[in-house]
N, C-alpha and C positions, 0 to 999 in steps of 0.2 A: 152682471154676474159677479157673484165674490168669489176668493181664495174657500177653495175648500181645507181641512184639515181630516187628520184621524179622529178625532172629536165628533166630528161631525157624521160619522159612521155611526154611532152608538148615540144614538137621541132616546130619549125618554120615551117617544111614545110609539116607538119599533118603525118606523119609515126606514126604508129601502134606499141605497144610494143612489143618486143619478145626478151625473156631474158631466160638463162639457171644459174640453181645454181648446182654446184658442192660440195660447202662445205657451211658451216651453215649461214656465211655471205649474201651469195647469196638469200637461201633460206626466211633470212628474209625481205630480200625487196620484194620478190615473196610472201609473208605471208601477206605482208604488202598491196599490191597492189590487191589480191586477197580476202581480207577481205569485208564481205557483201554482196561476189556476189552467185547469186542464180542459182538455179539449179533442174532439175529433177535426180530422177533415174535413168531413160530410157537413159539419156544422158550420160550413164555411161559404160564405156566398158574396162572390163578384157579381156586381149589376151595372154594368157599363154607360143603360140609357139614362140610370139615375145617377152615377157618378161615387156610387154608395159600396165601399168594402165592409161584410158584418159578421161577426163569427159569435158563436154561443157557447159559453162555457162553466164550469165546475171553478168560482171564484172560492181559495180560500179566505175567508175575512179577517184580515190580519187586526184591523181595527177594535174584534171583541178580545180583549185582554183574558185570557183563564188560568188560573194557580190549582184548578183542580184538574188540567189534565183532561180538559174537554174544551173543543172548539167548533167551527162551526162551517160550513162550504153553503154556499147558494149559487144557483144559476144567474148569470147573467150577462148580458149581450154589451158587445164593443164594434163599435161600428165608425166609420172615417169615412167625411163626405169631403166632397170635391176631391174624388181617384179619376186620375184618367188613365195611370196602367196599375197592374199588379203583377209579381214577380213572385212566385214561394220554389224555395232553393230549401234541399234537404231533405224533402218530401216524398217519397215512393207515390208517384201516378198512379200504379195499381193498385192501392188500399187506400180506396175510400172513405175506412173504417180506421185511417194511420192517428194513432193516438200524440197529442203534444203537450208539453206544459210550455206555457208560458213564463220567458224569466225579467224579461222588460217592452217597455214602448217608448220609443225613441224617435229625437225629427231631426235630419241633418238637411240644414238648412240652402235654400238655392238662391236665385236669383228673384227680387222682385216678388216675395213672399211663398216662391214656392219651392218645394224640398223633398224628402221622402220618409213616409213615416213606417220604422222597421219597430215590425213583431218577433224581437229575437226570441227564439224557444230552443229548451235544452238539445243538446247535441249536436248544435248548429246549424239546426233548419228556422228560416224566417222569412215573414212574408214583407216583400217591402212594398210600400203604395208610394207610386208619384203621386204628389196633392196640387192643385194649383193654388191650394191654402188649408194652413192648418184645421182643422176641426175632427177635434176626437170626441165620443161620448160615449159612457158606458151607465150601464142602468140595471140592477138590482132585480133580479123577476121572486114571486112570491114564495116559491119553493128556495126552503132555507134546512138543511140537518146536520144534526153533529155528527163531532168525526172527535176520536180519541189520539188522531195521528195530526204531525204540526210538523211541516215544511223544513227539513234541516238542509244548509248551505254548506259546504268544506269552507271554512276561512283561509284558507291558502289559493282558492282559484283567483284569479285576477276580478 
């Protein structure tokens, strides 16, 4: 597998991204590219026997550049293999329906390759997965529409 880039978002002949990160590099272009997109709970699924955490979401696509004030969201799934727990802190248990963005994906590292990979999302709810090894991957589904709104950050947060 190679280094992906923002380049490689925006190909010539409209392919969908689908990217894996293995070790930290990887993950922060997947951090990077997954930053802003939103999401339900409901869309959200622990599978213990397969070791598989995956959630579905409203990716904005940072990667298509627009000067005319139009961009673009698609759906698409992030999923982390080899979980053996999962933790979501911030979350109301009773809204199924609790909406989240997403503002990074991050791995703080353990022992012997393994660590925990945190979905921090705004307001300070996130999900963390113990991994027994890294493996993230996220993949582009075919529904893609624009949007006239683009992601604004406070430069002063930390």
């Amino acid at each position: 597998m190679t280094d992906a880039s923002f380049a490689d978002g925006n190909p010539d002949d409209g392919h969908r991204l689908a990217l894996r990160a293995e070790d930290i590099g990887g993950l922060a272009v997947i951090s990077a590219l997954m930053q802003d997109a939103v999401g339900k709970t409901v869309d959200t699924a622990w599978m213990p026997t397969r070791r598989i955490f995956a959630v579905m979401v409203n990716r904005f696509r940072w990667e298509q550049e627009s000067d005319a004030g139009e961009y673009e969201r698609c759906r698409c799934g992030l999923h982390a293999e080899n979980v053996l727990a999962v933790r979501a802190t911030g979350f109301d248990p009773d809204k199924a329906q609790e909406a989240f963005e997403l503002l990074a994906v991050t791995f703080e590292a353990g022992e012997d390759g393994t660590g925990t990979v945190r979905l921090d999302c705004a307001g300070g709810a996130t999900f963390a997965l113990e991994v027994e090894a890294l493996d993230v991957r996220m993949a582009d589904m075919e529904v893609v529409w624009k949007t006239g709104i683009k992601p604004q950050h406070d430069e002063s947060e930390p």
